[in-house]
N, C-alpha and C positions, 0 to 999 in steps of 0.2 A: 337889562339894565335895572333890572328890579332890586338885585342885592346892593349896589353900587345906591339906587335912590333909598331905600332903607337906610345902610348906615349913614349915609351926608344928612337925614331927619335924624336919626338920632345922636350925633355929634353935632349937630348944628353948622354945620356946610350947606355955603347954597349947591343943589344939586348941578343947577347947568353950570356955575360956576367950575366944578369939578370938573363935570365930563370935558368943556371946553382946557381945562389946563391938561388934563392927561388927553385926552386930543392933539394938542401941541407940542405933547414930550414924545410920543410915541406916534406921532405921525400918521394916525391911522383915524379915518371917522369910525368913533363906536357902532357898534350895531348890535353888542352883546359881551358881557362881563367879562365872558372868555378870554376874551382880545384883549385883557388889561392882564393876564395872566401869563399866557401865551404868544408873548411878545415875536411877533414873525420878524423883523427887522433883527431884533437880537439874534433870535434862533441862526439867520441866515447867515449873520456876522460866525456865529460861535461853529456853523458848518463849512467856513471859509477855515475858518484853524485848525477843524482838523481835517482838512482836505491836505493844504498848503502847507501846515505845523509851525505857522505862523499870524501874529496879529494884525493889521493893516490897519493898524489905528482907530480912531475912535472916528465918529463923524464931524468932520467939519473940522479937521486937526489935516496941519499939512506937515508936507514929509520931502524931504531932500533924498531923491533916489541915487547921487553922482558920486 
């Protein structure tokens, strides 16, 4: 979290303010900068389409399968 707490000092973000809202988008407790790059939920998403060669929507988006 070290690069993440650098730049939030020098743009003038509170840091935990940060970390808690990307916490919240990406649904994952931080443990390392990586994780903010390397988004595992997306990835998994984007390995369902090309599994299937289709999208299932976004999260939290519903869908009329009939």
């Amino acid at each position: 979290m070290e690069n993440l707490w650098k730049y939030c000092e020098e743009t003038g973000f509170d840091p935990y303010a940060a970390i808690d809202a990307i916490e919240e988008r990406i649904g994952v407790k931080l443990e390392c900068d990586c994780q903010i790059i390397n988004n595992e939920i997306e990835n998994r998403r984007k390995d369902l389409v090309n599994v299937f060669g289709t999208d299932f929507g976004e999260p939290g988006r519903d869908f009329d399968f009939f």
